[in-house]
N, C-alpha and C positions, 0 to 999 in steps of 0.2 A: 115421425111416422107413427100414425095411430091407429087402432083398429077400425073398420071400418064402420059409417055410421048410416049409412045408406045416403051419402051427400049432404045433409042436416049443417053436421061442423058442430055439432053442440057438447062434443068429446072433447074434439080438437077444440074449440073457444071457451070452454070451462077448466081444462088442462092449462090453456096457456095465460088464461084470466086469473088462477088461481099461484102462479110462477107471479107472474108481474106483482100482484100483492104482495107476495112475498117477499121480492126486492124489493121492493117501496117499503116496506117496514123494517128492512134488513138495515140498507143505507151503509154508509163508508167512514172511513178520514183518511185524512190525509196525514203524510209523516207526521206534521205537525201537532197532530191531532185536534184539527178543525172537520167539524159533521159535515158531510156530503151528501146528497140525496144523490138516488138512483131510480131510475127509472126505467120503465120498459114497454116496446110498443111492437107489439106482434102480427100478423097473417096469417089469417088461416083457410087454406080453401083442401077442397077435397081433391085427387088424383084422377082425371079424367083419364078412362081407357082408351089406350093408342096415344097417349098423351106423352110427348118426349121430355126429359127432363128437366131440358133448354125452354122448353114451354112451359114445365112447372115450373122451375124457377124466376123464371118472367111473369108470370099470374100470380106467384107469391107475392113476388116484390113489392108489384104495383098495389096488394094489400095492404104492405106494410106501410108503403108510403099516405093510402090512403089512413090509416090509425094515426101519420104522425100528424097529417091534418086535421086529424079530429083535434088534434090535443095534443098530442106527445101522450105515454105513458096509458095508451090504451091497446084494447085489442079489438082487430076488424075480421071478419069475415066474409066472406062471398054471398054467405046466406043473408049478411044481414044486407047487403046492398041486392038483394032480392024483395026480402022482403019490407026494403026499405028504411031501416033501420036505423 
């Protein structure tokens, strides 16, 4: 939850754009100590009022799912499938 942007998402999709980079540079291993990449693929839509939680979290998802078809390892918003993005 983030403060609010008047709908935009460009808090929320900079916040969570700027996370993923940073797992993606961070990376793992394994016991072995073999490198592992990490990735990360996020949603971001704004809380529409009277909006139940069961509904935000269903309008989320389908976000995320949408970023993993982008690619894996991206971040979607609602705004951008507005403005086309």
């Amino acid at each position: 939850m983030l403060p609010e942007d008047h709908g935009q998402n460009r808090l929320g999709y900079s916040f969570a754009n700027t996370v993923r980079a940073k797992i993606e540079t961070m990376g793992a291993q394994t016991p072995s100590g073999t490198a592992m990449p990490i990735t990360l693929s996020a949603g971001v839509i704004s809380c529409r009022k009277d909006e139940t939680i069961e509904a935000l979290i269903e309008r989320v998802d389908s976000y995320l799912y949408k970023a993993k078809d982008a690619g894996k390892n991206t971040v979607f918003s609602e705004t951008q499938l507005i403005e086309g993005q």
